[in-house]
PDB file with one MODEL, atoms N, CA, C and O in Angstrom:
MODEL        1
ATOM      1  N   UNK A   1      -9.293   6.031  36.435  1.00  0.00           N
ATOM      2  CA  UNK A   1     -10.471   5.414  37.016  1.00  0.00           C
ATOM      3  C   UNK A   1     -11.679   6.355  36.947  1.00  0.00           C
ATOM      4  O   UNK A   1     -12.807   5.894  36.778  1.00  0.00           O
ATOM      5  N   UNK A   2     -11.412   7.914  37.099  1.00  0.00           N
ATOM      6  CA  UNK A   2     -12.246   8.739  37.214  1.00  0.00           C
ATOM      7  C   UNK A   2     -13.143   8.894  35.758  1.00  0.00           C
ATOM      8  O   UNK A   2     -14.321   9.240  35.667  1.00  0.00           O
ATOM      9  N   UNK A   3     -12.170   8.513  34.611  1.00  0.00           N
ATOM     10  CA  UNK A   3     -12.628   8.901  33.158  1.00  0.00           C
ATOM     11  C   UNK A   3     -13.823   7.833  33.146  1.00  0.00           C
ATOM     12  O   UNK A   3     -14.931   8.058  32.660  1.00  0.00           O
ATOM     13  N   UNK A   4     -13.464   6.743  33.700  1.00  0.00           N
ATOM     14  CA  UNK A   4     -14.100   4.980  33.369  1.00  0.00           C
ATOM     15  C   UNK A   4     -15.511   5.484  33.837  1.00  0.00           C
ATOM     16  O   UNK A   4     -16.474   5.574  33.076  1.00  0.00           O
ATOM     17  N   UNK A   5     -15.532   5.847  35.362  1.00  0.00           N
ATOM     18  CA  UNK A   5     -17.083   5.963  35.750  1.00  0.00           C
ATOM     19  C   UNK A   5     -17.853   7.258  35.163  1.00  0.00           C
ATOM     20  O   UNK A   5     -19.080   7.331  35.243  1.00  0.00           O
ATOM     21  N   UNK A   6     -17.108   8.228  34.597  1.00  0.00           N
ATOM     22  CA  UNK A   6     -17.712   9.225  33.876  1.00  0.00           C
ATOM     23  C   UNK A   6     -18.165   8.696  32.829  1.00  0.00           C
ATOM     24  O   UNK A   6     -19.279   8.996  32.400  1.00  0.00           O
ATOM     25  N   UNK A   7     -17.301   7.735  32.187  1.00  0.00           N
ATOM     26  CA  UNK A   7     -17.825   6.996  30.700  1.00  0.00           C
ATOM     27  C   UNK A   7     -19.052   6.533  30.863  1.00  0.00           C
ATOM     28  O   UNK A   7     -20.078   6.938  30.317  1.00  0.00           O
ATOM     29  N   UNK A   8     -18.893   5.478  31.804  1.00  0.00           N
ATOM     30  CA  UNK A   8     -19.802   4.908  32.594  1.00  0.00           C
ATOM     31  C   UNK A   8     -21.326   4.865  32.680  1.00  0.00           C
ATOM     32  O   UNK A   8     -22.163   4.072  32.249  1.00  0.00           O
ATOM     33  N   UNK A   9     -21.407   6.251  33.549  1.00  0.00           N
ATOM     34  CA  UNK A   9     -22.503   7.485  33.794  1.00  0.00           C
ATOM     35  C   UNK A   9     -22.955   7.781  32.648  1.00  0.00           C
ATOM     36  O   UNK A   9     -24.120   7.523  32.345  1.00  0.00           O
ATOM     37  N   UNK A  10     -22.109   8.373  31.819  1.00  0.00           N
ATOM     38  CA  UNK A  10     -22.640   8.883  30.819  1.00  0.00           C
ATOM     39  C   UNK A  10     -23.593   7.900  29.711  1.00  0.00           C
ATOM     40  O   UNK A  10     -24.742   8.177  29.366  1.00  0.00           O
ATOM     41  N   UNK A  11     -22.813   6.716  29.271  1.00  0.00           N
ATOM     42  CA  UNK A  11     -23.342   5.930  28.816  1.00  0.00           C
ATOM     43  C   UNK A  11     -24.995   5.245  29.189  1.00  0.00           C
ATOM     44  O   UNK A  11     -25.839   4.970  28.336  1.00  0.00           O
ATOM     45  N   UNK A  12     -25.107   5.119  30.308  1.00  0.00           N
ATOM     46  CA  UNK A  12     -26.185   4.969  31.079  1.00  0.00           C
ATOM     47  C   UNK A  12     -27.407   5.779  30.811  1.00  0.00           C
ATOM     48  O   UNK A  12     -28.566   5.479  30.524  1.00  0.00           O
ATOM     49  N   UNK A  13     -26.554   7.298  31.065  1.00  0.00           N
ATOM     50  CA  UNK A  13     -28.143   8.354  31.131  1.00  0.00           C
ATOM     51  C   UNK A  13     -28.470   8.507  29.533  1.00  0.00           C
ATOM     52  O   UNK A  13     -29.583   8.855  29.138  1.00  0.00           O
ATOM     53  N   UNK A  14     -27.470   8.235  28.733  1.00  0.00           N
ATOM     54  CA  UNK A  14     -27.864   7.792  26.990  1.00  0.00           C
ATOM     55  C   UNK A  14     -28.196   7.050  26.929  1.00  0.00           C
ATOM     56  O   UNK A  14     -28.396   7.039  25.714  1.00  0.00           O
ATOM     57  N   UNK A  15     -28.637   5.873  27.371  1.00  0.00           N
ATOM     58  CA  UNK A  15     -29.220   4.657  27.148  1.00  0.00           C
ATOM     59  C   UNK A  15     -30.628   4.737  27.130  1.00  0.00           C
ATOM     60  O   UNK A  15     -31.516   4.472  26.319  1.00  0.00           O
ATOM     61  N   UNK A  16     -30.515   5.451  28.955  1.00  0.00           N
ATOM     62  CA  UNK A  16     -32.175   5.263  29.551  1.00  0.00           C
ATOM     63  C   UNK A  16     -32.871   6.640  29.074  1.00  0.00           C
ATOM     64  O   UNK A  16     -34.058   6.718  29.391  1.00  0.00           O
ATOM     65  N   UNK A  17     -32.398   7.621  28.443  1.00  0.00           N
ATOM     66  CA  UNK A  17     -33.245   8.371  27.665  1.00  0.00           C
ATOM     67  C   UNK A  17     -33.199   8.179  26.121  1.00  0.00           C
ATOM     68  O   UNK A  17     -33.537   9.066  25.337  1.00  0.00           O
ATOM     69  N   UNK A  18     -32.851   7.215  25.829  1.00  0.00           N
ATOM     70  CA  UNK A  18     -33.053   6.697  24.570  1.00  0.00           C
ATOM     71  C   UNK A  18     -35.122   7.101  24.143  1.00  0.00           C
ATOM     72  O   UNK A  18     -35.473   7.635  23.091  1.00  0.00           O
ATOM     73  N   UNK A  19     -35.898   6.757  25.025  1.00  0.00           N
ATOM     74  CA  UNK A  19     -37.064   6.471  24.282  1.00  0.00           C
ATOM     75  C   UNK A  19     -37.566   8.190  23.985  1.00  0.00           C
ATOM     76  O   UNK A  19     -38.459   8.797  23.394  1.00  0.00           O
ATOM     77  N   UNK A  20     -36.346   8.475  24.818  1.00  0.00           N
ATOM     78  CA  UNK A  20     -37.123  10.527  24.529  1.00  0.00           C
ATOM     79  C   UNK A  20     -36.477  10.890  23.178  1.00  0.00           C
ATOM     80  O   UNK A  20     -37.051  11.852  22.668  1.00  0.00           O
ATOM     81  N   UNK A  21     -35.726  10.536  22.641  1.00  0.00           N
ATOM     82  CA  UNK A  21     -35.183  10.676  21.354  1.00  0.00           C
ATOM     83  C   UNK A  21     -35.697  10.227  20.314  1.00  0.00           C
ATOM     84  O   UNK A  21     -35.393  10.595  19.179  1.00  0.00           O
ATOM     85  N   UNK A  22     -37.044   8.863  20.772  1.00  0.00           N
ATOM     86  CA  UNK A  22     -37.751   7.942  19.940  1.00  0.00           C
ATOM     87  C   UNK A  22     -38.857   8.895  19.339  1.00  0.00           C
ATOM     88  O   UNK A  22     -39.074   8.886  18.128  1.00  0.00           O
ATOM     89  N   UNK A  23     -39.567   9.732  20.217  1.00  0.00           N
ATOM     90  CA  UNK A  23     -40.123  10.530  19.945  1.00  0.00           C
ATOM     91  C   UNK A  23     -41.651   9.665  19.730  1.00  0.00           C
ATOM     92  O   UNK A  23     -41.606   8.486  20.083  1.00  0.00           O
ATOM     93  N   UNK A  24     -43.065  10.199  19.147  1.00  0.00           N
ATOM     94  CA  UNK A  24     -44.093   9.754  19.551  1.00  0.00           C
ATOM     95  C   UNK A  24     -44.763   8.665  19.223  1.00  0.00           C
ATOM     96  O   UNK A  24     -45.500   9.178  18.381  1.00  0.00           O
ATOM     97  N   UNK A  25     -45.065   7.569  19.245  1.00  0.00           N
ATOM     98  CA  UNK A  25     -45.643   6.210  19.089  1.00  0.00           C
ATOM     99  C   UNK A  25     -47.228   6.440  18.087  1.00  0.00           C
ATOM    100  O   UNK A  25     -48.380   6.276  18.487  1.00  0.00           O
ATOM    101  N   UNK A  26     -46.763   6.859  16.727  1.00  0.00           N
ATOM    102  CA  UNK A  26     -47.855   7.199  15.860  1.00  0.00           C
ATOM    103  C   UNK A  26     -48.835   5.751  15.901  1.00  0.00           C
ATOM    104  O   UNK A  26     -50.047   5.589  15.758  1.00  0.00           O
ATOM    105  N   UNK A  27     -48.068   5.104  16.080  1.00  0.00           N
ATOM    106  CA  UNK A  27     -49.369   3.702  15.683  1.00  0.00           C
ATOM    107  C   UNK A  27     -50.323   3.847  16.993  1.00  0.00           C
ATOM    108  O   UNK A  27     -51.552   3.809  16.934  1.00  0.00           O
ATOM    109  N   UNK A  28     -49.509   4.031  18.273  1.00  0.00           N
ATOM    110  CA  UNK A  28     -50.665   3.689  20.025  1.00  0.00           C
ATOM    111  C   UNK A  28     -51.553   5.109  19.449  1.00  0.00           C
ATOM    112  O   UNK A  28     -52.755   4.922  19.264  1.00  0.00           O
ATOM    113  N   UNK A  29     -51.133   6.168  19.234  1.00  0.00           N
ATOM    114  CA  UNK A  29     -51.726   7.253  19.178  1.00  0.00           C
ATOM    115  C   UNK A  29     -53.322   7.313  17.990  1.00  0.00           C
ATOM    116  O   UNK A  29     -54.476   7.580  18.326  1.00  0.00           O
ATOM    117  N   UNK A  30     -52.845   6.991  16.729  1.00  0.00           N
ATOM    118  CA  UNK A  30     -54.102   6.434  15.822  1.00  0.00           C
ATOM    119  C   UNK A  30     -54.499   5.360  16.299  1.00  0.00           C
ATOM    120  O   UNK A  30     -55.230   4.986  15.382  1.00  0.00           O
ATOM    121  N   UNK A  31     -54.571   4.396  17.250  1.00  0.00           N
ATOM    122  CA  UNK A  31     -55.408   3.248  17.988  1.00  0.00           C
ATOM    123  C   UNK A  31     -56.162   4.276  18.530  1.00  0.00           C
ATOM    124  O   UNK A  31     -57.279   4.606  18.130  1.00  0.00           O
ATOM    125  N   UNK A  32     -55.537   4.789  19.455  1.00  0.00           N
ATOM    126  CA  UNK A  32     -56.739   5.088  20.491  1.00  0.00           C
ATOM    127  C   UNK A  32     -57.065   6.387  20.014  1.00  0.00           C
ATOM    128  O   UNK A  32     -56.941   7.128  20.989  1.00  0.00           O
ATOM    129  N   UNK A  33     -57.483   7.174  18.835  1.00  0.00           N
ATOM    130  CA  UNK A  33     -58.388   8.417  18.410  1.00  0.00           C
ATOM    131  C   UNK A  33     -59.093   7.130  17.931  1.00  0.00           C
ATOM    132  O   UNK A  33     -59.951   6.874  18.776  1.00  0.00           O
ATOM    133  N   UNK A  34     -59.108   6.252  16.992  1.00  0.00           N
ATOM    134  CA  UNK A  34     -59.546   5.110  16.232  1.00  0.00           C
ATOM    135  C   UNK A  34     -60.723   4.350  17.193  1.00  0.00           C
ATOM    136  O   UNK A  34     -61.803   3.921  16.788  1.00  0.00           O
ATOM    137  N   UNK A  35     -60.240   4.311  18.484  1.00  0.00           N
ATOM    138  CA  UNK A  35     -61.503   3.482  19.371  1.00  0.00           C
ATOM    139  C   UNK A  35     -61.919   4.554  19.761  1.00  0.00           C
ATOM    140  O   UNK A  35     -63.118   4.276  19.765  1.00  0.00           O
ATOM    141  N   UNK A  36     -61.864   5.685  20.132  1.00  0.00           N
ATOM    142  CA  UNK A  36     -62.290   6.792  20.809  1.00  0.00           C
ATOM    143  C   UNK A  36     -63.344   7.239  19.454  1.00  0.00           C
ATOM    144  O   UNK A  36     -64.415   7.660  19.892  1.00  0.00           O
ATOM    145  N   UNK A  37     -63.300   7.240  18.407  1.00  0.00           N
ATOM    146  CA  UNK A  37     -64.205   7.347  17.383  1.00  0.00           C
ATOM    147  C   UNK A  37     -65.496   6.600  17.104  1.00  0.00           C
ATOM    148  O   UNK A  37     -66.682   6.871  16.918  1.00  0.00           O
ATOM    149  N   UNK A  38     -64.686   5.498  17.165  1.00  0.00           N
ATOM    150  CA  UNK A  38     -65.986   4.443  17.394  1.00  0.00           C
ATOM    151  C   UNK A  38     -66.753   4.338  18.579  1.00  0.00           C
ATOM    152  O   UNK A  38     -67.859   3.818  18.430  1.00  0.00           O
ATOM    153  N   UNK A  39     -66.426   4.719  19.776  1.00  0.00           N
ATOM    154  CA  UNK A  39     -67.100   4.657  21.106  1.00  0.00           C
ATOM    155  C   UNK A  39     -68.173   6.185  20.591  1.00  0.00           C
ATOM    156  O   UNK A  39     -69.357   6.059  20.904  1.00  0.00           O
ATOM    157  N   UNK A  40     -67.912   7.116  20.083  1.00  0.00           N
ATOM    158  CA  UNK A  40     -68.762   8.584  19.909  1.00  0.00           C
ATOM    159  C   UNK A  40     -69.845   7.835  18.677  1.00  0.00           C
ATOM    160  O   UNK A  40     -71.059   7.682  18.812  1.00  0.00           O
ATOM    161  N   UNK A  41     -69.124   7.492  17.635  1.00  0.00           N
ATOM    162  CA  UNK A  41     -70.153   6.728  17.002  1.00  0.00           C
ATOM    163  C   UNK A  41     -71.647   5.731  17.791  1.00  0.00           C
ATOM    164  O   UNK A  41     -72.870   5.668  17.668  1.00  0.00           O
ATOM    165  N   UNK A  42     -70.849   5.271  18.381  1.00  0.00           N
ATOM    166  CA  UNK A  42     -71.731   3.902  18.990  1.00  0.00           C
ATOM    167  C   UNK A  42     -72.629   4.526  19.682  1.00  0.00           C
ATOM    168  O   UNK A  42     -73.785   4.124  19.552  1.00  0.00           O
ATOM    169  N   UNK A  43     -72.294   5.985  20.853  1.00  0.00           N
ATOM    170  CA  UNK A  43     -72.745   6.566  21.707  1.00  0.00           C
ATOM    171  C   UNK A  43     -73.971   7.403  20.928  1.00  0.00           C
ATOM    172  O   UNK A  43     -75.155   7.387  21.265  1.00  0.00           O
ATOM    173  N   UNK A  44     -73.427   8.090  19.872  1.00  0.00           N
ATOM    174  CA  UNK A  44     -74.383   8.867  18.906  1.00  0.00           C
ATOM    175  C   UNK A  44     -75.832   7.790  18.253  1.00  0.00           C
ATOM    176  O   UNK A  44     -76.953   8.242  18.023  1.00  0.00           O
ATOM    177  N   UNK A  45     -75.509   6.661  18.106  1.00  0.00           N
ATOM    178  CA  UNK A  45     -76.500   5.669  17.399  1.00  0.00           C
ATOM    179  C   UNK A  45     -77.819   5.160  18.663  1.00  0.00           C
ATOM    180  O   UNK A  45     -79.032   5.065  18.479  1.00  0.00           O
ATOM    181  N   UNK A  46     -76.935   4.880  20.055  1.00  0.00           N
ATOM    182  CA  UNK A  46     -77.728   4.724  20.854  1.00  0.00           C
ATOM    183  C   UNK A  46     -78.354   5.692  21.434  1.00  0.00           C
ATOM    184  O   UNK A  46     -79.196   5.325  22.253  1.00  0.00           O
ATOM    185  N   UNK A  47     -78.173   7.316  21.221  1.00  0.00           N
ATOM    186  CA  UNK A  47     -78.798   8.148  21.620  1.00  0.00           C
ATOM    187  C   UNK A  47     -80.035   8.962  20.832  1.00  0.00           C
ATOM    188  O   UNK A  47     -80.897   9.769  21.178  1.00  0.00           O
ATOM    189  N   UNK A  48     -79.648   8.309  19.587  1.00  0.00           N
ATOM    190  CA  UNK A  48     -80.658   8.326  18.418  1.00  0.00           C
ATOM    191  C   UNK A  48     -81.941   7.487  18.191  1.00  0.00           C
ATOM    192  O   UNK A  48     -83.021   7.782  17.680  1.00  0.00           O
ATOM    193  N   UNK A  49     -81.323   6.001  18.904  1.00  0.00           N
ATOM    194  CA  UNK A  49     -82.535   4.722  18.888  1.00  0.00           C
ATOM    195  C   UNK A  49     -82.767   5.380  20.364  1.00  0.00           C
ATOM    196  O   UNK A  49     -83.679   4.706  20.844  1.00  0.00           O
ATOM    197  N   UNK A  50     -82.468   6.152  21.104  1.00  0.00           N
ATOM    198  CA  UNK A  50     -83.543   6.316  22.744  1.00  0.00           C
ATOM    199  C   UNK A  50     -84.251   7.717  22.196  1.00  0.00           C
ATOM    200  O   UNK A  50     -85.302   8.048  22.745  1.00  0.00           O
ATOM    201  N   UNK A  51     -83.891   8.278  21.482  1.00  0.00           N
ATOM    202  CA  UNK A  51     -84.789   9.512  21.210  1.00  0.00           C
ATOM    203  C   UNK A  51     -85.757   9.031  20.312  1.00  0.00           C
ATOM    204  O   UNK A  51     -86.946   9.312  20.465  1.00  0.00           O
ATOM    205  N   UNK A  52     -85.284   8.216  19.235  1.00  0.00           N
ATOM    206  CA  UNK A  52     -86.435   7.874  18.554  1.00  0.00           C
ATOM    207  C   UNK A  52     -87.668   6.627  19.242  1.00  0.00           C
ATOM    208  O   UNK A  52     -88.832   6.822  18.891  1.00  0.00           O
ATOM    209  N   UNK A  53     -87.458   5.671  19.977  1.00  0.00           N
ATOM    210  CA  UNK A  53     -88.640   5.019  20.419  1.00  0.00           C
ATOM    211  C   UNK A  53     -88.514   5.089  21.758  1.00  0.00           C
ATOM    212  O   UNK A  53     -89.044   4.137  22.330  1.00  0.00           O
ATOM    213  N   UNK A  54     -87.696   6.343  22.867  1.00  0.00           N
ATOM    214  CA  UNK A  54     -88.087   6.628  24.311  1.00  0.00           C
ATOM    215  C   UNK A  54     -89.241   7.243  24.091  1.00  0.00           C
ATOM    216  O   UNK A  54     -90.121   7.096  24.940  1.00  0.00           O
ATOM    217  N   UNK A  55     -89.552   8.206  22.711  1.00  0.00           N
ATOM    218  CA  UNK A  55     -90.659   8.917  23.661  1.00  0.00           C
ATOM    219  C   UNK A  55     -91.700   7.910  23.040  1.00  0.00           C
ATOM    220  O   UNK A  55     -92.686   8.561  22.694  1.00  0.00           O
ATOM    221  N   UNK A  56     -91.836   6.739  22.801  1.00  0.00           N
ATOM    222  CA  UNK A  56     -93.227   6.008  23.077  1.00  0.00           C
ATOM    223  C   UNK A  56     -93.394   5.408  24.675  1.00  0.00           C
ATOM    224  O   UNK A  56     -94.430   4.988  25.190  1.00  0.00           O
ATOM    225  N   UNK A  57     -92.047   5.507  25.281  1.00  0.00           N
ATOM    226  CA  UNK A  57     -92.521   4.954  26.650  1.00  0.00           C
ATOM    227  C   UNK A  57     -92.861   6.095  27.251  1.00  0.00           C
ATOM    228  O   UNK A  57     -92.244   7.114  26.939  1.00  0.00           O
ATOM    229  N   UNK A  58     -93.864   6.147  28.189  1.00  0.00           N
ATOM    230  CA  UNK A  58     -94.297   7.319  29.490  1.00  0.00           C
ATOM    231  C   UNK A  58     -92.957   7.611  30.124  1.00  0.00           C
ATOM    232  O   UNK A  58     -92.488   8.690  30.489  1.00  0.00           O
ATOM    233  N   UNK A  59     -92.386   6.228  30.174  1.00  0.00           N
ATOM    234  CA  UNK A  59     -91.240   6.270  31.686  1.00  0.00           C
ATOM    235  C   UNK A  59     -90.494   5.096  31.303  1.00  0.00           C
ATOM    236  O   UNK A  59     -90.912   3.938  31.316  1.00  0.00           O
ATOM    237  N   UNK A  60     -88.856   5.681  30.811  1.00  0.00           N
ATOM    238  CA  UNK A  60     -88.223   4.675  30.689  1.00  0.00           C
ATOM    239  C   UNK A  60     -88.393   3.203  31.714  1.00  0.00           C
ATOM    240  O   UNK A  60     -88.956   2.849  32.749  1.00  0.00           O
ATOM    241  N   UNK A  61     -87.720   2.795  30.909  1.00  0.00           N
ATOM    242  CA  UNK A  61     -88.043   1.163  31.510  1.00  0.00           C
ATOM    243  C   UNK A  61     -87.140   1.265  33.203  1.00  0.00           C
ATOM    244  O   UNK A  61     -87.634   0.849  34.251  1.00  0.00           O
ATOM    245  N   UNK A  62     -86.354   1.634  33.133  1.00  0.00           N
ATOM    246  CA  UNK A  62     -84.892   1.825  34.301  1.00  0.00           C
ATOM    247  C   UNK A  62     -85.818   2.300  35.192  1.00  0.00           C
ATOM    248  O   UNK A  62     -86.412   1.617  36.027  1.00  0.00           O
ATOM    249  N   UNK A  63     -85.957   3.684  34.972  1.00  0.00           N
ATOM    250  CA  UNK A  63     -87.010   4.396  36.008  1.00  0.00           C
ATOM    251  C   UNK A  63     -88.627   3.514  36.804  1.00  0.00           C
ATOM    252  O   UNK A  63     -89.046   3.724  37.942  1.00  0.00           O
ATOM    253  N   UNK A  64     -89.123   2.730  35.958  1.00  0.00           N
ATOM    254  CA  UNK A  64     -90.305   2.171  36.038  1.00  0.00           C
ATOM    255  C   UNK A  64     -90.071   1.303  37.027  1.00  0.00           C
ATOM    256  O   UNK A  64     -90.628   1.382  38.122  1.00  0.00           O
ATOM    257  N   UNK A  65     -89.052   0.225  36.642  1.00  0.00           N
ATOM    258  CA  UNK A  65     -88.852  -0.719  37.609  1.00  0.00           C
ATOM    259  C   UNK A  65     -88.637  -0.491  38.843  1.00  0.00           C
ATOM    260  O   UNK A  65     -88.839  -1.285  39.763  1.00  0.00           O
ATOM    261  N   UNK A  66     -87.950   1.300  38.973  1.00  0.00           N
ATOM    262  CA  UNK A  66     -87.673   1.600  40.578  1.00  0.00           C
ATOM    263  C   UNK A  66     -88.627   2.455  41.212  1.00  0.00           C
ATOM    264  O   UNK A  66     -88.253   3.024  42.237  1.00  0.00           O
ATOM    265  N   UNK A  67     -89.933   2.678  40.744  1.00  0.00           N
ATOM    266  CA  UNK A  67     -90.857   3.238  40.893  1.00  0.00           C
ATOM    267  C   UNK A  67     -92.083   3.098  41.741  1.00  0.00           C
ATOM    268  O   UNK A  67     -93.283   3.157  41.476  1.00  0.00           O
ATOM    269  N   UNK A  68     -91.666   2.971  42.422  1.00  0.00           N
ATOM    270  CA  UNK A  68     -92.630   1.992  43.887  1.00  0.00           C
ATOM    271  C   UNK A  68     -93.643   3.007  44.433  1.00  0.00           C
ATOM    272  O   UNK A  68     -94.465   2.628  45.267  1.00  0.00           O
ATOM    273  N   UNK A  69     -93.621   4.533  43.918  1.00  0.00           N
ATOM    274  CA  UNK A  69     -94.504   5.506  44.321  1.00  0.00           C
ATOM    275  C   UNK A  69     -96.490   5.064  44.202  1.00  0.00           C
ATOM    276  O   UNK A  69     -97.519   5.437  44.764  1.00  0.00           O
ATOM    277  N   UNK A  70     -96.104   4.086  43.121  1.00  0.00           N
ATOM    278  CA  UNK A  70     -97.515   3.801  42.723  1.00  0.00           C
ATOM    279  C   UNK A  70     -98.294   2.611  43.571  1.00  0.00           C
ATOM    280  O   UNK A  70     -99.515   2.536  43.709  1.00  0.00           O
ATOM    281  N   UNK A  71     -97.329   1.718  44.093  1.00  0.00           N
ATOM    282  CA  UNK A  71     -97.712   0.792  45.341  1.00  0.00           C
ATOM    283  C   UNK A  71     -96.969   0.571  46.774  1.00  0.00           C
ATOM    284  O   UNK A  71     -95.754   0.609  46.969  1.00  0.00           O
ATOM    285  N   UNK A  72     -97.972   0.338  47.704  1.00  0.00           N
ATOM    286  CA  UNK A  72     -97.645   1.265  48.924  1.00  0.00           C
ATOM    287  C   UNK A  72     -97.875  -0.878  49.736  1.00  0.00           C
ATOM    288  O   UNK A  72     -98.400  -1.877  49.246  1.00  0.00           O
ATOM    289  N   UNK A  73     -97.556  -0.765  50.334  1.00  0.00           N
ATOM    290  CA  UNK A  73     -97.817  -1.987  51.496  1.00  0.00           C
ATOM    291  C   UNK A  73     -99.338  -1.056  52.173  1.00  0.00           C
ATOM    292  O   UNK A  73    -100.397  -1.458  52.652  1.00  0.00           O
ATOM    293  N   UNK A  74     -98.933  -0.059  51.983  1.00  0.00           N
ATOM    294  CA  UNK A  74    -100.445   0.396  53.183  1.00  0.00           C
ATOM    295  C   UNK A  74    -101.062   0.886  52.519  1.00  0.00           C
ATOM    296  O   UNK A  74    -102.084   1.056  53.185  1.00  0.00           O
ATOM    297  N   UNK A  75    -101.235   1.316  51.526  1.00  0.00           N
ATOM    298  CA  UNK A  75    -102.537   1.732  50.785  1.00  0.00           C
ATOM    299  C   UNK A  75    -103.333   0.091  50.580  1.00  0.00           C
ATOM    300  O   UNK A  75    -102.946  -1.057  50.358  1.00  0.00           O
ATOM    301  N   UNK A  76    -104.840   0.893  50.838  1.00  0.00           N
ATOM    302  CA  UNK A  76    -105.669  -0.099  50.213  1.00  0.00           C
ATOM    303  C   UNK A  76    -105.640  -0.388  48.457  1.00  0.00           C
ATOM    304  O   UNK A  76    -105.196   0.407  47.629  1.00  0.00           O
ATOM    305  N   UNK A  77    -106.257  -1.781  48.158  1.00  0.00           N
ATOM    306  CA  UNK A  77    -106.008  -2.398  46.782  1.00  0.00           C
ATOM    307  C   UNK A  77    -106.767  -1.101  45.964  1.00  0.00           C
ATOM    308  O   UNK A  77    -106.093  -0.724  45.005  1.00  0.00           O
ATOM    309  N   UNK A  78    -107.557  -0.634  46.086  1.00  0.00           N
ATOM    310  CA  UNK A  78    -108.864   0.313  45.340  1.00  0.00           C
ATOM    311  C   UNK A  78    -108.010   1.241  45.189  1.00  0.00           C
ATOM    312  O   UNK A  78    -107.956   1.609  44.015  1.00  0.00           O
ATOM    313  N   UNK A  79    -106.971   2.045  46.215  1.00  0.00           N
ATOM    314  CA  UNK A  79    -106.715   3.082  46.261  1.00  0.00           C
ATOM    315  C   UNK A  79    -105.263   3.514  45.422  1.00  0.00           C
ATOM    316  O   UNK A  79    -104.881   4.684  45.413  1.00  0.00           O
TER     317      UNK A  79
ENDMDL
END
């Protein structure tokens, strides 16, 4: 009986470490350098179109809209 559940056991902890023997998942691994490439790409293009026509704005657009320094409820209209 003792051999059976040793068999048992054993069989088991070979089973469930089966995927450590599988060793590394080349396809998940080239996916994601593959999107991780394209996200640096994408990031590099949009940091190229804000350098090239940010500096025609004074003040990005983001900033402008939250920019309330220039009108006051209590300042007068003239001022």
């Amino acid at each position: 009986m003792k051999k059976i559940i040793l068999a048992t056991a054993g069989a088991v902890a070979l089973v469930s470490s089966f995927t450590a023997f599988a060793g590394p998942d080349f396809y998940v691994i080239e996916k994601a350098r593959a999107a991780k490439h394209t996200e640096v790409q994408h990031q590099a293009a949009c940091d190229t179109a804000t350098m090239k026509y940010g500096a025609l704005l004074a003040m990005p657009i983001a900033e402008a809209a939250l920019d309330y320094s220039a009108v006051s409820a209590d300042s007068p209209k003239g001022a």
